[in-house]
N, C-alpha and C positions, 0 to 999 in steps of 0.2 A: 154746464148743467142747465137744463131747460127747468125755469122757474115759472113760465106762464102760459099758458094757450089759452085762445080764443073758441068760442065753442063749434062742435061739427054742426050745420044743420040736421034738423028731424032726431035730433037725440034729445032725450028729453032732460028736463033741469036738471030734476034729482039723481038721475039715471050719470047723467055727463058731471055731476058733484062729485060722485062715488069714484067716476071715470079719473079725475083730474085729482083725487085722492090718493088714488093707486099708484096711480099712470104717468100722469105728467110729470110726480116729482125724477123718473128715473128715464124717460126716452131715449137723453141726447149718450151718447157716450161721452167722457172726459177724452179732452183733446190729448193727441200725444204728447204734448211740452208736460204736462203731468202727471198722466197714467202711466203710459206706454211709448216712452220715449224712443225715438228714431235712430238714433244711437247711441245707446249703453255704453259707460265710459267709465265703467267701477273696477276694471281691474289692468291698466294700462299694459299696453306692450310697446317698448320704444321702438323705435325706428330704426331702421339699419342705418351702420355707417356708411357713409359715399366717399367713396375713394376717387376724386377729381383723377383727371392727367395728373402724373407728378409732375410739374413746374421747377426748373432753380430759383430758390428764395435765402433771401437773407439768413443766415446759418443763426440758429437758436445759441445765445452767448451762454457756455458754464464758464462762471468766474472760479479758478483753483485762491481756496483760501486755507487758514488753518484750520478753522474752521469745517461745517457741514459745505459742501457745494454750494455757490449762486449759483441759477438758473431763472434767466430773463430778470435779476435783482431777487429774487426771493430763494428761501437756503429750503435746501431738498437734504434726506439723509438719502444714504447709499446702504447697497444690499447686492448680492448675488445669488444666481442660482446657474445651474446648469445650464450653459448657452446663451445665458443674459447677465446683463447687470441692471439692476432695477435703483432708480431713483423716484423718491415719493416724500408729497411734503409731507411737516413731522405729523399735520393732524389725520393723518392717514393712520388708521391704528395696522398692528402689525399682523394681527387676524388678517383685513383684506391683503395684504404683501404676502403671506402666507398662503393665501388661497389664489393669489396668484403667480405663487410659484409652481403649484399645483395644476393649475388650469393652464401654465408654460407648459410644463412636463406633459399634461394629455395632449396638449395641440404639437407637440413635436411626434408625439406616437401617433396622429391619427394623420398628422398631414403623410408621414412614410407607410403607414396601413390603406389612405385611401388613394393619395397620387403617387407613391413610391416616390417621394420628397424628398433629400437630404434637409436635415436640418438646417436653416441660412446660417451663416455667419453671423457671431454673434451679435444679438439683438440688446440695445438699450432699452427698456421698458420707463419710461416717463407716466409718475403716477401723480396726475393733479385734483386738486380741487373745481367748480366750475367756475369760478374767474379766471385764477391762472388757466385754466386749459382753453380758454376761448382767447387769453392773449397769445399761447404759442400758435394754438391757430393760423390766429393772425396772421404771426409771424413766416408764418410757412405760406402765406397767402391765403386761404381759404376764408369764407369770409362767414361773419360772427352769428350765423344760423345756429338754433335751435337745435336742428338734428343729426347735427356734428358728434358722437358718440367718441370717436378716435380718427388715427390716422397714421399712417406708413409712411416714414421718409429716408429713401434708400441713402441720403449724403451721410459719410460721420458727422457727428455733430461740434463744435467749435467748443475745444474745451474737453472735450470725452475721448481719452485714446484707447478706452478699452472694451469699444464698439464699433461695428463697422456701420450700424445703422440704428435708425430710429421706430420705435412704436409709442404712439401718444394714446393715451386714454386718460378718458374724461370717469374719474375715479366715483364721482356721484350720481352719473349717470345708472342709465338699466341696462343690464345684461351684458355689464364686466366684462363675465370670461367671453362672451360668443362674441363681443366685441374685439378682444386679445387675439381669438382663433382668424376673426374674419382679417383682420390687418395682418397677421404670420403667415395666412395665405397668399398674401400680397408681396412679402417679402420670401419665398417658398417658389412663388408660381410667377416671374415677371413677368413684362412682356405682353401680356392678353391681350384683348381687344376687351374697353371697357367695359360690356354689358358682360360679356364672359368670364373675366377677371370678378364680378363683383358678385354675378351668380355663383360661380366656385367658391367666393371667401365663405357669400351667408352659408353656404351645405357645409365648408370645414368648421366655421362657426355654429354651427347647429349642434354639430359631435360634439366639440367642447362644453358648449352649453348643457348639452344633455349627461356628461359625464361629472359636470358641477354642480347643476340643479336643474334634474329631469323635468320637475313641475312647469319648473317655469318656460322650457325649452317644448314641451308641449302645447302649453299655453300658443307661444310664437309660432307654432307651426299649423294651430287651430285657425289663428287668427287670419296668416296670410294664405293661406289653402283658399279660405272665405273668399281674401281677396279680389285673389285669380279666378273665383269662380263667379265673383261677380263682374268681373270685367268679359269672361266668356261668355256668360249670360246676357251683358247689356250690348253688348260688340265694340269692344274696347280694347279685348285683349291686343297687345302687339306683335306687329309680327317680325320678322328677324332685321327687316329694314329698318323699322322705327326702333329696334331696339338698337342696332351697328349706329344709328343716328342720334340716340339720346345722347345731349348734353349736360352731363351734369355739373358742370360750372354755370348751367345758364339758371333763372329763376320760378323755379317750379313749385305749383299749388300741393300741398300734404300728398292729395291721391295719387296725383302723379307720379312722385315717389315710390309711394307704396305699390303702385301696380308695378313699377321699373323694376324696384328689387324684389320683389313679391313674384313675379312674373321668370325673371332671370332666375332666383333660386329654386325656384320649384322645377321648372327648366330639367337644372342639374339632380334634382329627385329623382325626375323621370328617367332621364335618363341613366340614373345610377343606378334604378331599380329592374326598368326594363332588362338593359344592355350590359349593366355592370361597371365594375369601378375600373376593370381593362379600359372600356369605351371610356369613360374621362377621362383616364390618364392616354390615350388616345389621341382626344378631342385638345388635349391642354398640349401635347406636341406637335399637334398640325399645327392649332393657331399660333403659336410659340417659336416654331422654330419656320412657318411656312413650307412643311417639308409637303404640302397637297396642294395641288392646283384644282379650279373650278371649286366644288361642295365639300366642303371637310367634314359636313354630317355623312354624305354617301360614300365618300371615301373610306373612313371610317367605320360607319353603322353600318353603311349598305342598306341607309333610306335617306331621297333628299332629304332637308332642310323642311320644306314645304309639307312631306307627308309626319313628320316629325312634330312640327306645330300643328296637326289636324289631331294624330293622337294623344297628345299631352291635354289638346285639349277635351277632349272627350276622358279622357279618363281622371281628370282634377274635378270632373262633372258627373261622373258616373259612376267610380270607383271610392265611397266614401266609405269612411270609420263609420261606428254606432253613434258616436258623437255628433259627428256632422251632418249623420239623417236626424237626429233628433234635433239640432239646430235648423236644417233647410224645416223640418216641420213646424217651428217656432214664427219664421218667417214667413212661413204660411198663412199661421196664424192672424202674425202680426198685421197682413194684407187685408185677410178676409175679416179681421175687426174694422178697418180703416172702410172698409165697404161698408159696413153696417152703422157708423159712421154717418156715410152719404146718406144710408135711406133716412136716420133718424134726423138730418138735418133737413130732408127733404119732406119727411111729419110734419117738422115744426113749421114750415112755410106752409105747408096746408092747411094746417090749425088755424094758421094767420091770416091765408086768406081766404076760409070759409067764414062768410058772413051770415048770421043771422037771420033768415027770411026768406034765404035765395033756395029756390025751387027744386034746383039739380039736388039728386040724390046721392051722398057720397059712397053708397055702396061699390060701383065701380072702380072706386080712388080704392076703396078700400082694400081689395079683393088684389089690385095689382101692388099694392104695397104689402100684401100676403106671398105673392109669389114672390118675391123679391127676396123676401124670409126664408123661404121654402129653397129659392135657390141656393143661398148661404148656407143652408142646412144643408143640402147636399151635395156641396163642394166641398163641405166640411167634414161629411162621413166620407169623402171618398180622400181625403190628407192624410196619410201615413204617419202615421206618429207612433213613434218605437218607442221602450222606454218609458222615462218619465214626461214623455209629451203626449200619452197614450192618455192622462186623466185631466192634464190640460184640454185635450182637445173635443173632450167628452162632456167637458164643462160648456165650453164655445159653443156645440154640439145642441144642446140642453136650452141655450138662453135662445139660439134662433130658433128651432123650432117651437117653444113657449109660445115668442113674438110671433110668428107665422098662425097657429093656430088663436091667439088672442085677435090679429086682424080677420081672419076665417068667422069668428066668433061676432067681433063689431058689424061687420057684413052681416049675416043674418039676423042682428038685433040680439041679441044676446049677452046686453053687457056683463053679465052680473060675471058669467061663464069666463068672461075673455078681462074682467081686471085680477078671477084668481089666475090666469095665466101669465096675466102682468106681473101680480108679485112673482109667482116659482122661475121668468125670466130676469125678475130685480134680481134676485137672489144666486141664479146661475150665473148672471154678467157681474157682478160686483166678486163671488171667486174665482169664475176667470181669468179677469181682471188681476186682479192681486196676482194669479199664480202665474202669470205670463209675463209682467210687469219684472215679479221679484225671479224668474230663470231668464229674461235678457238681460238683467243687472248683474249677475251671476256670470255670467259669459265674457270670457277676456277679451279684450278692446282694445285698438290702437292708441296711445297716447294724444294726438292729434284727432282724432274723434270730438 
């Protein structure tokens, strides 16, 4: 907040009193760490699970007692459903066990609905808490990261003869079931090539999520759309080398991630939308079984690879919901305040060093710190804004042209004219402000944000 200026020359005391009554208390804009923060982190979306190489690792010990189960020292109850057998420790209420018998049963229907899947051999579902579950982790190798959700371990496990395989899920984690789905695609679809295998899980994981809890499966699919379309925008997206190359046992910064699996999932959007769930189930038998030589997309789609990553990405950029133009308008927004921003910081250096007595006439200062306004202003009427960003943006709208014609106003001597314009600009930028602030706090956010 701009608490003080220095006076313009040739404006006169009383005249620049009134000025610096208005005016100065409201120039600067509040920095983003306050206002209008950079990124918005009020309604988290976890992370996907990363499914490393499977590795051989020391087998997860169930001790048989009279008792409930040990597992890794600590006692698990038992449960069954259709296809699996679920162990969960006791603070597990039986509600979430329930709901993930439920979210088993849709991800065995959707993995045969959308790859023509058998169901795997029966699965063990391991329900922990987040200590235990970061020591089986461990144990399987993987190492004590944050964004470990779950994990698929095709061994039986030492101790369990009524499983051929393992599913781990981190029971306090977000997004449960789309976590359940994304691991049953891993034991469903083996075999892949990693970027491939883990694009496939998040799209079977997304159906699960969506048939558990549509909201939140929304949410996640707002979120990483964003993603991907900020990595096509900034030139970052990957292309199928860097993606056949990701390592994901190696050590990766948040974003990274998220564009890995952000990138690969939406992948399999596309192409499920374009070309259909034929062409996955397809794409999951080339790579699978190696039955295509050379391009498995043109064998397959009957378009390389190469034109495949140009239209994905053109249409994760051009092909938006109502939602995401109202979002991309948001960030328009949020750009063209950040501009407005500069100029007010570059007011305040001119205040500062207009000294007193010096000759030059700030008229000229004046006039191009109008246009400057003017531009804003019409950058701002030409932003799309659908929706409820239609009165935000009319707001925005409002305070720059104010500010444009109040500098118009100081230029031809006119103050009296140009601090009522100051106020109806105070008063446009402060609900701007506010309504911009509270619809990106609004908007679901990565976890790691």
């Amino acid at each position: 907040m701009v608490t003080e200026h220095r006076a313009l020359p040739l404006l006169g005391a009383i005249v620049l009193a009134a000025l610096l009554a208005v005016a100065c208390d409201r120039l600067m804009l509040p920095s983003r760490s306050t206002a209008m923060p950079a990124t918005p982190t009020s309604v988290p979306i976890a992370q996907p699970s990363p499914t490393p190489e499977i590795r051989e690792s020391p087998a997860v010990v169930v001790t048989p007692t009279q008792g409930p189960p040990l597992i890794e020292g600590r006692p698990y109850l038992r449960d069954t459903t259709p296809g699996a057998v679920i162990y969960y420790e006791p603070q597990i209420g039986y509600q979430t066990v329930g709901k993930v018998k439920d979210a088993f049963a849709a991800a065995l229907k959707i993995l045969e609905q959308e790859l023509g899947a058998p169901a795997p051999e029966k699965v063990a579902l391991f329900l922990s808490g987040q200590d235990q579950f970061t020591l089986l982790a461990s144990a399987h190798g993987f190492p004590p990261t944050s964004y470990i959700l779950g994990f698929y371990s095709p061994s039986p496990q030492q101790g369990v003869e009524d499983a051929a395989s393992g599913v781990y899920l981190n029971a306090d984690g977000e997004s449960l079931f789309h976590t359940l789905g994304h691991e049953l695609s891993h034991a469903a679809a083996p075999g892949l090539p990693s970027w491939f295998g883990e694009g496939l899980a998040d799209y079977i994981g997304t159906r699960v999520e969506k048939e558990m809890n549509p909201r939140k499966q929304l949410d996640r699919m707002q979120v990483y759309r964003r993603v991907v379309r900020d990595a096509v925008n900034d030139g970052t997206l990957l292309d199928q080398t860097a993606l056949e190359s990701f390592d994901l046992r190696a050590d990766h910064a948040c974003l990274e991630l998220d564009r890995f699996y952000g990138q690969a999932w939406q992948l399999m959007e596309y192409i499920g939308m374009t070309y259909g769930t034929s062409a996955l189930r397809g794409l999951v038998a080339s790579y699978r079984d190696n039955t295509q030589s050379g391009d498995p997309f043109n064998a397959v789609l009957g378009t390389p690879a190469e034109t495949v990553w140009q239209k994905f990405s053109t249409d994760i950029t051009e092909n938006l919901t109502t939602q995401e133009r109202v979002d991309q308008s948001l960030d328009g927004m949020q750009r063209l305040a950040g501009q407005a921003e500069a100029i007010t910081h570059d007011w305040d250096l001119f205040i500062a060093q207009t000294a007193p007595g010096q000759p030059e006439n700030p008229r000229d200062a004046l006039i191009g710190f109008g246009e400057r306004w003017v531009s804003l202003a019409q950058q701002t009427a030409r932003l799309a804004a659908p929706g409820r960003a239609l009165s935000i943006r009319d707001l925005w709208y409002r305070y720059f042209q104010s500010m444009a014609f109040a500098m118009q106003d100081y230029a031809q001597g006119n103050d009296a004219s140009a601090n009522r314009r100051i106020a109806v600009a105070n008063q446009a930028y402060s609900l701007a402000s506010a309504a911009l602030q509270e619809s990106l706090l609004r908007r679901p956010s990565l976890s790691c944000d």
